[in-house]
N, C-alpha and C positions, 0 to 999 in steps of 0.2 A: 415749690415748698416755700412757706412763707419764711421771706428773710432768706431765702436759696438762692442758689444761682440757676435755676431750672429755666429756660428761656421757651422750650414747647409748650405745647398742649398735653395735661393729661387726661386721659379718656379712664375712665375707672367704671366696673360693669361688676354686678353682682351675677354670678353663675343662674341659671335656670334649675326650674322645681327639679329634686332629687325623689327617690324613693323613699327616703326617711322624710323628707319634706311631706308626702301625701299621708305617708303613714304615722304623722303626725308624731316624731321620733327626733328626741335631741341627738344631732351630725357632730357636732362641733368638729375637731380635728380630723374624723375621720377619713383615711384617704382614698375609699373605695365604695362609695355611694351612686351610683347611675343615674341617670340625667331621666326622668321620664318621658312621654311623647309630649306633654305639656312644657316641659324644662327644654327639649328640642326646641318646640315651635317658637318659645319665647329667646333662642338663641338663634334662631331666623330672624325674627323679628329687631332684635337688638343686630344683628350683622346686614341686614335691608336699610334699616334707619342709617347705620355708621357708613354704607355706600351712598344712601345720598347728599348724605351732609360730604365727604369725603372723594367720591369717585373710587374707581377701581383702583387698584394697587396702590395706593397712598403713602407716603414715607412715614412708617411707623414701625416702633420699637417696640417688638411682644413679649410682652412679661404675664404671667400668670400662677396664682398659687401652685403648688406642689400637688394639691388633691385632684383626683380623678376627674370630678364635676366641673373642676373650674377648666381643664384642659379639654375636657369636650366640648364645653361652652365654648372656647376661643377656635378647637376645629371648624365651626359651625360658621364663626365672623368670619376666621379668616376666608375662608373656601367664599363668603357673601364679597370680602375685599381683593381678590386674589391673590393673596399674601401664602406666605410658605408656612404652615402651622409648626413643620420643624426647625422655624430659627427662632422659636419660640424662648424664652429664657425661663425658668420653672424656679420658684425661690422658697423654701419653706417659711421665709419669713412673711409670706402673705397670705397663709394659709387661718382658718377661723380658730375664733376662742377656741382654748383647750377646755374642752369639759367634765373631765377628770370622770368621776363615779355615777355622774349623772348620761354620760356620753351613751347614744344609743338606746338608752329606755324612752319610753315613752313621754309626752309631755303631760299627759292624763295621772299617770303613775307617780310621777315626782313631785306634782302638784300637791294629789293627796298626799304625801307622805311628809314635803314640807310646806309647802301652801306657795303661791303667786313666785314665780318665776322670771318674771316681765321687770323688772323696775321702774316703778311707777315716774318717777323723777326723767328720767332718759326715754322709756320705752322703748331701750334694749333688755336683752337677754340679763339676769343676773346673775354674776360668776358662781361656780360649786362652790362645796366647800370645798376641796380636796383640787379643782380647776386651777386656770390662767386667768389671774385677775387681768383690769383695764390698765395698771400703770406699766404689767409685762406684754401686754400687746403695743400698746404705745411704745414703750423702751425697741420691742422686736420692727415695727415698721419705720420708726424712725432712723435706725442701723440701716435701715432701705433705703430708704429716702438719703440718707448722707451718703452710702456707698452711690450712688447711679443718680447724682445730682447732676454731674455732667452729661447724662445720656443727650444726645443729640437729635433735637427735633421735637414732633409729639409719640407719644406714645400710647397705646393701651395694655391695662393693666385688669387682668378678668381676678374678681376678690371673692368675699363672702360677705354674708349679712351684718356679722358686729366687725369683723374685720375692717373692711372696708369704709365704715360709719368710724373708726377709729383712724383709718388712713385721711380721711377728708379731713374732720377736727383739726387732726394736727397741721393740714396742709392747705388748709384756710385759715388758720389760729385763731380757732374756739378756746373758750376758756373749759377749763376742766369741769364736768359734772360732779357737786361735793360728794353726790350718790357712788361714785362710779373711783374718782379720783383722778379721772384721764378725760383728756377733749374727746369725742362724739359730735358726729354729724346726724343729725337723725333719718330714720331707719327707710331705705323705700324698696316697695315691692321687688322678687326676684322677677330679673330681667329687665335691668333697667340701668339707664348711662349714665353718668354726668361726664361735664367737662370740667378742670380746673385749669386756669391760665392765672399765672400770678398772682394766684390766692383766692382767688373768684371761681364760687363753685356755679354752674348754670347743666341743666335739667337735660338734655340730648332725648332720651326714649323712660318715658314713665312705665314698666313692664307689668305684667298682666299677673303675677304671683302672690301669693298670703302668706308665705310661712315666717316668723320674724327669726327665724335663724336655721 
């Protein structure tokens, strides 16, 4: 964390396509979304990359959101790392925007009803009205970040799409989007890695997904 005392590596990984992901369906906090055969392979493919960079068994520390997707996703690394998927650590604080009344509908549907979704400024998702703004995402992964500053070594951290774009900001020290009102890292395909070491984000596996949240 920038300004931390974090001395590993963090590996931070967006989950693989979900079934709302195809069917083109705002997730947000949802915590029971399934990983599709596409969200599988692209969680092969992120756990194939993190063995070669890594090797088998690697000393790392498994953290992952609370939601379903992001725990299947890391079954999938870990089983590619030979790592125990049940010493997993599970945090609600890592879990995606909350989408309040938007959560689950369509992105077609909501669109019409209030127009562009996307924020043009970031080209993240933009909050409900009724949702979890950006400065309560920030405020919720930074409590993260300051409880488990001490964790020992590198780690990986399986997130979500604005989640995670909100975990990196703050953990490379982006300045705040005025759109947004919180740092943002901008947004990459589901199924895909970065590293951060002492505030330096670098690119691990670019993954093969579209959906921006």
């Amino acid at each position: 964390m920038q300004g931390g005392k974090r001395q590993g590596r963090d590996f931070i990984a967006r989950h693989g396509e979900t079934v709302f992901n195809a069917a083109r369906r705002l997730q947000g906090e949802a915590l029971h979304t399934p990983l599709t055969r596409a969200g599988f392979a692209q969680a092969d493919e992120m756990g194939a990359a993190l063995r070669r960079l890594l090797g088998p068994r690697p000393a790392l520390t498994l953290w992952s959101s609370s939601a379903g997707r992001a725990l299947q996703t890391l079954a999938v690394i870990a089983e590619h790392l030979e790592l125990d998927w049940h010493g997993c650590h599970a945090d609600p604080r890592l879990v995606e925007i909350g989408m309040g009344g938007w959560g689950g509908r369509g992105y077609a549907e909501v669109i019409a009803e209030v127009g562009p979704v996307i924020d043009a400024e970031s080209g993240l998702l933009r909050p409900a009205p009724d949702g979890e703004s950006y400065p309560e995402i920030e405020a919720r992964v930074r409590a993260w970040l300051a409880e488990t500053d001490d964790d020992p070594g590198d780690r990986l951290v399986i997130m979500h799409g604005v989640s995670s774009c909100v975990l990196r900001g703050v953990m490379t020290g982006l300045p705040a989007w005025p759109s947004l009102g919180a740092p943002a890292a901008r947004g990459l395909p589901q199924g895909s890695v970065v590293m951060i070491e002492r505030g330096v984000e670098q690119v691990v596996h670019l993954g093969g997904g579209h959906a921006p949240a």
